[in-house]
Structure formats: C-alpha cells, structure tokens
DSSP file (Angstrom, degrees, kcal/mol; ACC not computed):
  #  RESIDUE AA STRUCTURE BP1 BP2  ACC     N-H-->O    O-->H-N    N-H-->O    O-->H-N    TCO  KAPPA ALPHA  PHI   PSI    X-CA   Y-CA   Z-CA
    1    1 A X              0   0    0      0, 0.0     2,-1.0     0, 0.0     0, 0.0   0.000 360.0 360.0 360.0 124.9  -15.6  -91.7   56.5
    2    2 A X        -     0   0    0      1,-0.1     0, 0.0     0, 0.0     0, 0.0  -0.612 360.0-128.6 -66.4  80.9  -12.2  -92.4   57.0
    3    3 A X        -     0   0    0     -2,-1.0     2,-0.3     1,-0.1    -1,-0.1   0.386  23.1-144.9  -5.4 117.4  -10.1  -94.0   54.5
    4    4 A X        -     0   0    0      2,-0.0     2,-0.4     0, 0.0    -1,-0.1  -0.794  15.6-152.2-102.0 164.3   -8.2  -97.2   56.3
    5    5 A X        -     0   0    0     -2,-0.3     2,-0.1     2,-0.0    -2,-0.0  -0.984   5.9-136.2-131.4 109.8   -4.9  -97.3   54.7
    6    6 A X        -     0   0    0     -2,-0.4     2,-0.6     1,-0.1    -2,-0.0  -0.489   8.3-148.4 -86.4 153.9   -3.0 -101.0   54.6
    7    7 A X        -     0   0    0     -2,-0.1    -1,-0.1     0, 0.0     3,-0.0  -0.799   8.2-155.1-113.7  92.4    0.7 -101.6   55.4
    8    8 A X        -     0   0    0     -2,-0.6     5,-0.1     1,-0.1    -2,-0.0  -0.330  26.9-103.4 -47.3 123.7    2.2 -104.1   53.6
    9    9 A X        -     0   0    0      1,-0.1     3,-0.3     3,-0.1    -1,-0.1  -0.384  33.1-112.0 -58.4 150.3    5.3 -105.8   55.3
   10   10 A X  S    S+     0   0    0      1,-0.2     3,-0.2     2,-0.1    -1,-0.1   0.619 109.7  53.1 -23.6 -52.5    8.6 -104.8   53.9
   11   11 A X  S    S+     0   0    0      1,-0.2    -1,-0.2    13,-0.0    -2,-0.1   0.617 106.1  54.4 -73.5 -15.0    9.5 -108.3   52.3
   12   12 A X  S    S+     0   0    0     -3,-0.3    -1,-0.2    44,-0.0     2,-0.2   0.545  78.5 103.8-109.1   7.0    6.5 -108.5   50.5
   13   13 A X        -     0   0    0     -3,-0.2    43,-0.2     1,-0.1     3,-0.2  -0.386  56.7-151.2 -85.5 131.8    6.4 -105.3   48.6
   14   14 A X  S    S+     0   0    0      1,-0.3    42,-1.6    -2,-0.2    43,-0.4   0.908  84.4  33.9 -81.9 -23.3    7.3 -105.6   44.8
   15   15 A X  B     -A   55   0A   0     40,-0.2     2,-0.5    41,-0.1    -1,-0.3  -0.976  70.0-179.3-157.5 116.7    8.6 -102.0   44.8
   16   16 A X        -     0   0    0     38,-1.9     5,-0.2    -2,-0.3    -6,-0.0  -0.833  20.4-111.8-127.8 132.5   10.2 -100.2   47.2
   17   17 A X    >>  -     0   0    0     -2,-0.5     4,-5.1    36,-0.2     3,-2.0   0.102  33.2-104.5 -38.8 142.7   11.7  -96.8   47.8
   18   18 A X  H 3> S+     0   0    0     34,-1.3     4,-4.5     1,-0.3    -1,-0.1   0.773 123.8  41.2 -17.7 -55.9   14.8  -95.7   48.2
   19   19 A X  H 3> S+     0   0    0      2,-0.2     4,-2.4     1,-0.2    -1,-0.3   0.855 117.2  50.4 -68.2 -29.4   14.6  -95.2   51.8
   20   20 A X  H <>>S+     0   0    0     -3,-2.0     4,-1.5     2,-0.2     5,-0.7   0.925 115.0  45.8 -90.2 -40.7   12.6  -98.7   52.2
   21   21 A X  H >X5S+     0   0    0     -4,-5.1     4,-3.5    -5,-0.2     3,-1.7   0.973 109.6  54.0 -66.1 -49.6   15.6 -100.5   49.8
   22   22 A X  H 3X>S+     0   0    0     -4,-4.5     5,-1.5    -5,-0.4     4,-0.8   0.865 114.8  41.7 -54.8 -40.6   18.4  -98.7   52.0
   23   23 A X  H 3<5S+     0   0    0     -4,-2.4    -1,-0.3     2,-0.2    -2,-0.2   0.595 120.6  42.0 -83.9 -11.3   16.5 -100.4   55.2
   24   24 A X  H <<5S+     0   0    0     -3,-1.7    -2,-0.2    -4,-1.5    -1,-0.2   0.780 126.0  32.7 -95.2 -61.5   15.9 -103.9   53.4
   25   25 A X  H  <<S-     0   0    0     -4,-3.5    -2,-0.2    -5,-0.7    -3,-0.2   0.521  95.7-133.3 -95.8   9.7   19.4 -104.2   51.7
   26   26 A X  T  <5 +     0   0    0     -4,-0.8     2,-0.4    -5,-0.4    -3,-0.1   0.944  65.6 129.0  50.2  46.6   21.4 -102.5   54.3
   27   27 A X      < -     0   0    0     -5,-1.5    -1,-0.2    -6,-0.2    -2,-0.1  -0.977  63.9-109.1-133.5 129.0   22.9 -100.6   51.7
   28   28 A X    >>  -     0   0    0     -2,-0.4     3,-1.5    -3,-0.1     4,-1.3  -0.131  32.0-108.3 -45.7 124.4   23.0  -96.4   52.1
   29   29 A X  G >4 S+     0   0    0      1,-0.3     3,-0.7     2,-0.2     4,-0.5   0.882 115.3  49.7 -32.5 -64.8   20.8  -94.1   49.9
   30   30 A X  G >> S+     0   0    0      1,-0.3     4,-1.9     2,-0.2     3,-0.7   0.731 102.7  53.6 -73.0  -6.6   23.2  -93.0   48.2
   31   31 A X  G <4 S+     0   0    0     -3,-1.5    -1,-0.3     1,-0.3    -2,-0.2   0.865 109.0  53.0 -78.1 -31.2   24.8  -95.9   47.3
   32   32 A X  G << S+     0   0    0     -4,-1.3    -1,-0.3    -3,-0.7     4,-0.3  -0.013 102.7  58.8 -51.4   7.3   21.5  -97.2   46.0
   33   33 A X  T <> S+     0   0    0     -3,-0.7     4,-1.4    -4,-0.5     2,-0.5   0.726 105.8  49.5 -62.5 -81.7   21.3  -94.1   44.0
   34   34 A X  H  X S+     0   0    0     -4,-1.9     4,-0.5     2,-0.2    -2,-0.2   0.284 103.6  61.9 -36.4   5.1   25.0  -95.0   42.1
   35   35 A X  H  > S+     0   0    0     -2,-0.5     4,-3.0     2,-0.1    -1,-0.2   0.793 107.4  35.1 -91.7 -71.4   24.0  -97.9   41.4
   36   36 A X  H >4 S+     0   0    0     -3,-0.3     3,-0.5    -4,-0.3    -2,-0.2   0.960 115.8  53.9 -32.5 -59.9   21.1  -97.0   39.3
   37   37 A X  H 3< S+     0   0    0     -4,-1.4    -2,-0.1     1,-0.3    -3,-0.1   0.673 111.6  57.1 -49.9 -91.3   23.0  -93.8   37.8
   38   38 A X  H 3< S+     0   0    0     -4,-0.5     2,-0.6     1,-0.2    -1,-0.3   0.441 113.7  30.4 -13.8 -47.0   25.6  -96.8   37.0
   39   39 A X  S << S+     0   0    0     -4,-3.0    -1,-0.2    -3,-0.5     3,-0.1  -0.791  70.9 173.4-138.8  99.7   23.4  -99.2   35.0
   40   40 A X  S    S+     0   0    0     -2,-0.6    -1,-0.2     1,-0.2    -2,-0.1   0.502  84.4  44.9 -79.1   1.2   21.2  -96.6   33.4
   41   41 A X  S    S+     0   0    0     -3,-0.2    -1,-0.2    -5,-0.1    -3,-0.1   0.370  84.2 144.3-110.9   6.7   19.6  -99.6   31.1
   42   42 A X        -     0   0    0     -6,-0.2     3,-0.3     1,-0.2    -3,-0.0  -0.123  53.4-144.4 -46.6 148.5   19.4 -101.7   34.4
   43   43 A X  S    S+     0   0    0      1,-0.1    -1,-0.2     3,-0.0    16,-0.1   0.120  86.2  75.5-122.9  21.2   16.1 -103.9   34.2
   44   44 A X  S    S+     0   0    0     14,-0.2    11,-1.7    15,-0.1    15,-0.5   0.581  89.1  54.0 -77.2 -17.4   15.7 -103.4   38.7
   45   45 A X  E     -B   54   0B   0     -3,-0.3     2,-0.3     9,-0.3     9,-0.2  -0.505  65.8-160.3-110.5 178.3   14.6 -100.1   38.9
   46   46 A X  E     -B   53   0B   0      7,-1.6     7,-1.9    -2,-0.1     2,-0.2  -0.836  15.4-139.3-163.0 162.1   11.8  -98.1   37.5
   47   47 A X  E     +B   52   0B   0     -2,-0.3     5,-0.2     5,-0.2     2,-0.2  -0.557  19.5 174.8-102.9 125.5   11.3  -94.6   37.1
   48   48 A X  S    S-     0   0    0      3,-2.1     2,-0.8    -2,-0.2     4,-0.1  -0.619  77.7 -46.7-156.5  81.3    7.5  -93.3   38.0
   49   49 A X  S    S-     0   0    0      1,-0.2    -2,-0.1    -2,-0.2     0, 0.0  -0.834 118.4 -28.8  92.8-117.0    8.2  -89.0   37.5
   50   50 A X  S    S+     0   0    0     -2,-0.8     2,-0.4    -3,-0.1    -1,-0.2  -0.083 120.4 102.8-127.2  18.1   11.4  -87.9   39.3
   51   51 A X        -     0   0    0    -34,-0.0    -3,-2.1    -3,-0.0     2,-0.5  -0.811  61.4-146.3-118.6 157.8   10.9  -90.9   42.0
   52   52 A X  E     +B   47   0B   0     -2,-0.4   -34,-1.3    -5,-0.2    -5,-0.2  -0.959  18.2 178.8-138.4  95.0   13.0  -94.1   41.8
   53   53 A X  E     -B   46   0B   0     -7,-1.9    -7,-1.6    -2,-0.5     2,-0.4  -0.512  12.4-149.1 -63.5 159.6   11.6  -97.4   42.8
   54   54 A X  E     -B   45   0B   0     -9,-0.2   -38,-1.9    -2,-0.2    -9,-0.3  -0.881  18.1-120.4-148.9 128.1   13.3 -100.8   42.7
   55   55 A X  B  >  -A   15   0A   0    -11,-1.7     4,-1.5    -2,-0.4   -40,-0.2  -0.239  20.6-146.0 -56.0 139.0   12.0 -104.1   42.2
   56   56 A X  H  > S+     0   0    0    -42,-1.6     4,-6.8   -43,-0.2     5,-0.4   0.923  91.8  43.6 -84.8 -67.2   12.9 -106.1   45.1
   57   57 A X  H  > S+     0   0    0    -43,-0.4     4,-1.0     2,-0.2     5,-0.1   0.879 116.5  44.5 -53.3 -28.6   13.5 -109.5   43.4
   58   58 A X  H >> S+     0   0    0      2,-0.2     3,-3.2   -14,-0.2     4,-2.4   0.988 113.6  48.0 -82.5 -61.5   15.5 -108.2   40.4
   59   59 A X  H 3X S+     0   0    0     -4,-1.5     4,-1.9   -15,-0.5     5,-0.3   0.876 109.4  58.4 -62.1 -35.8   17.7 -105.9   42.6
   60   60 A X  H 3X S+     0   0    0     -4,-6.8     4,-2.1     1,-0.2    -1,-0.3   0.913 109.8  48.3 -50.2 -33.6   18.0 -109.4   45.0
   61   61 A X  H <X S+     0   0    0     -3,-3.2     4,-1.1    -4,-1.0    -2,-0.2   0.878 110.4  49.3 -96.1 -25.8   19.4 -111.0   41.7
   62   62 A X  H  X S+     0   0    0     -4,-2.4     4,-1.0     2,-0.2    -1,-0.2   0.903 106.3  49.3 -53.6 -33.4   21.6 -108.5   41.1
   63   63 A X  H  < S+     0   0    0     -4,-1.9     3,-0.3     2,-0.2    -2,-0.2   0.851 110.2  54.7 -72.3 -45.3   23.1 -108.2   44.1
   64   64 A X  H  < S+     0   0    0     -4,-2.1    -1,-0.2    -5,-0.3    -2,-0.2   0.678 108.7  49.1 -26.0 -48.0   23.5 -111.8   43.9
   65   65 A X  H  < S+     0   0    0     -4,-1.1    -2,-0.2    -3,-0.2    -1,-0.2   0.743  96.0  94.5 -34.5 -70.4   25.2 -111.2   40.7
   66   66 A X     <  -     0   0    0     -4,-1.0     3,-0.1    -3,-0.3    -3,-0.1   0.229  51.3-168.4 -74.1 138.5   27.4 -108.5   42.2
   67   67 A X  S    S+     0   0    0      1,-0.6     2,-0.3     2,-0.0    -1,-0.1   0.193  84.2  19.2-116.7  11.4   31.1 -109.2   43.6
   68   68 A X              0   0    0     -5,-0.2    -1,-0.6     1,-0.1    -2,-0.0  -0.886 360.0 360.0-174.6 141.3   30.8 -105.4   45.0
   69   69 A X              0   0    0     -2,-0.3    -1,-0.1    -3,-0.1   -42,-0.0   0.548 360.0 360.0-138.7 360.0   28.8 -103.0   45.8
C-alpha cells in the first residue's frame, strides 16, 4: 500500500528549510545562512543534526526588527 504523502502550503509551515525560507523571504541561501552564523543564540532557527530550520514567525519578527539584511 502506498504511503500518501501531504504538502502543506508554504505559508503555513512552522519550519522551513533553507531552500523553502530563501523562496518565502526572497532572501539567497546563503544569506540566510549568515544570518544564523551571525546570531548564534538567535531564538528563529533550530538545529535538528547538521540541518538548519527556521521558524517562519520568529524569523518574520526579526526581519521586521532588522534595518538590513
């Protein structure tokens, strides 16, 4: 039996990958990568192994926050 798999829209996801925050915030991988390295105690991201998620709403209030990025 085959496993059905859901896809959750973009916006509605608490935690999204790199690739899926670069395509949400229109912001470049790697610049979402220096930003974490940048505020290693930051309370947007989280760490699950060697993979870097980021909470959608707290990175929205950061950015919010932010006069640059």
């Amino acid at each position: 039996m085959a496993r059905k798999i859901m896809e959750i829209p973009i916006d509605r996801k608490y935690l999204l990958t790199i690739e899926e925050g670069a395509v949400y915030f229109h912001i470049g991988e790697k610049r979402l990568r220096q930003v974490i390295a940048e505020n290693p105690y930051g309370d947007f991201y989280l760490k699950n192994g060697n993979k870097l998620l980021i909470k959608r709403k707290k990175f929205e209030h950061y950015l919010d926050q932010a006069e640059a990025v």
